[in-house]
C-alpha positions in Angstrom: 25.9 5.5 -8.2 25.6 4.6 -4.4 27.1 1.5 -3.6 23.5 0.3 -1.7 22.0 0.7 -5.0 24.6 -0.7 -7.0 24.5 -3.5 -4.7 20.5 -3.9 -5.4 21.1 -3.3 -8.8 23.6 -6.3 -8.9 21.1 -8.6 -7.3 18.2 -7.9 -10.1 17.9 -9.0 -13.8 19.5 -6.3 -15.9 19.5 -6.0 -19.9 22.8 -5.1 -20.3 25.0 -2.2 -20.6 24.8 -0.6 -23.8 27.0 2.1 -25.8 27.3 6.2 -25.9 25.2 5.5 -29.3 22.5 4.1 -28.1 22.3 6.6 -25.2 23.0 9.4 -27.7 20.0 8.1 -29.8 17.1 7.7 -26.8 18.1 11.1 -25.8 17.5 12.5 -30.0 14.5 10.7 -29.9 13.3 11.8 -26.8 14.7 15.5 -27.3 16.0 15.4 -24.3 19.7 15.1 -22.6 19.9 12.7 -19.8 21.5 13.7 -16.7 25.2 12.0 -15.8 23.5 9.3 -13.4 21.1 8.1 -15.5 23.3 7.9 -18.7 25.7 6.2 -16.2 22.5 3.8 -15.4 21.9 3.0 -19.0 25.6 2.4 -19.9 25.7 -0.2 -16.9 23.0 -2.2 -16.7 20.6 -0.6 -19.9 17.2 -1.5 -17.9 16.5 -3.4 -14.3 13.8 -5.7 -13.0 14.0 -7.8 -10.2 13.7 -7.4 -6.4 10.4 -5.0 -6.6 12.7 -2.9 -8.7 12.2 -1.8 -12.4 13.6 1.1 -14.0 12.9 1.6 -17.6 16.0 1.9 -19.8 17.6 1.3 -23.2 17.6 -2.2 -24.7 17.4 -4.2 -27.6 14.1 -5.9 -28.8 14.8 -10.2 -29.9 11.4 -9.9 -31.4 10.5 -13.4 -30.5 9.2 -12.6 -27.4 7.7 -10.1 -25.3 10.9 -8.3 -23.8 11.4 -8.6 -20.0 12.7 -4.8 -19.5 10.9 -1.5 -20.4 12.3 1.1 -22.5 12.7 4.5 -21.8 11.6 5.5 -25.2 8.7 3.5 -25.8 7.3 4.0 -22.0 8.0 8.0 -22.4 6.7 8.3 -25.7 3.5 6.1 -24.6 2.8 8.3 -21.8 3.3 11.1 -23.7 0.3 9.9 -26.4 -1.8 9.1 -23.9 -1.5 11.9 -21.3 -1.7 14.8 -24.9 1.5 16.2 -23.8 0.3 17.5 -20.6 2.8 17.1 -18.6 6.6 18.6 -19.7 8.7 17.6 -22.5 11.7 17.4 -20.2 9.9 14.7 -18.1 11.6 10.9 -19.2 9.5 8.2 -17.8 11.6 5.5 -15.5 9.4 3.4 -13.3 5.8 3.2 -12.3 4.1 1.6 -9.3 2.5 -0.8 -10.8 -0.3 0.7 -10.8 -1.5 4.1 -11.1 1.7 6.6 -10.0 4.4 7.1 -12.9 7.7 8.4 -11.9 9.7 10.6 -13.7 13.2 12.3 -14.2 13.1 16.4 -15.2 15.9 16.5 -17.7 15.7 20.1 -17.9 17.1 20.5 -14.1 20.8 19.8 -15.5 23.1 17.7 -16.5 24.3 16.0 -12.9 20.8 16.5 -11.3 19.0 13.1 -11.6 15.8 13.8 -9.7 12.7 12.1 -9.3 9.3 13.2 -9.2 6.1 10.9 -8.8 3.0 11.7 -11.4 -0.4 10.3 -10.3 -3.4 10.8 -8.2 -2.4 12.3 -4.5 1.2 12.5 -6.2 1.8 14.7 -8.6 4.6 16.9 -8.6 6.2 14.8 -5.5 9.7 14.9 -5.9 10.3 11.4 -4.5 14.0 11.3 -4.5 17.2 13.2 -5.4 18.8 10.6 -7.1 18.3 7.8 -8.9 20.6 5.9 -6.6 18.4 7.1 -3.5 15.3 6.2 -5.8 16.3 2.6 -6.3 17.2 2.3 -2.4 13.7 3.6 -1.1 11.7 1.4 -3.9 13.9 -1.4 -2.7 12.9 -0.7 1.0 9.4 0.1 0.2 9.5 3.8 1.2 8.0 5.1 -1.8 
């Protein structure tokens, strides 16, 4: 990970790095297999929100409250339900806008290739960023 995004990553809320298991388990669930970055992600900070930031990750649920960070499987799996499996399989759901535009990471490029591509109206198909480093630097700077 770039060290501008590490550093924006530092300054946020995160949930917590969590183990190869839990990764290993998102990615059966999902049927997918993440690429390097974002298993890297996960196994550093597990999910982010903070400085007009929030990736979707792998955490744990306390159950006595509504949890602060999204998870990867839950948000993917919703969108999934709701959308009828239109889009991809490969597609993981990692951040929205708030609002109306989901972004995604396509699995299926490879293994190293951690790409993002916005879903939404005027948007779909956008590839937004290469990375999920450059991702986190251009929400951070509002250029997405």
């Amino acid at each position: 990970m770039e060290s501008q995004a590490i550093k924006i990553l530092s300054a946020s809320d995160c949930a917590g790095a969590v183990n190869e298991e839990a990764v290993l388990s998102a990615e059966s669930r999902l049927g997918v297999r993440f690429p390097m970055e974002l298993r890297e992600f996960f196994k550093s900070y597990g999910a982010v929100s903070g400085l007009g930031i929030d990736i979707a990750g792998i955490v744990g649920v306390n159950g006595s409250s509504p949890p602060m960070w999204r998870d990867v499987v839950v948000e993917t799996e919703r969108f999934r339900l709701a959308t009828k499996n239109r889009l991809p399989s490969s597609l993981v759901l990692v951040s929205d806008d708030g609002a109306s535009v989901k972004y995604f990471v396509d699995t299926a490029l490879s293994e190293t290739v951690c790409r993002i591509t916005a879903f939404g109206p005027g948007s779909d198909g956008v590839i937004v960023a290469e990375s999920l480093s450059e991702f986190i630097v251009k929400r951070n700077n509002d250029e997405i």
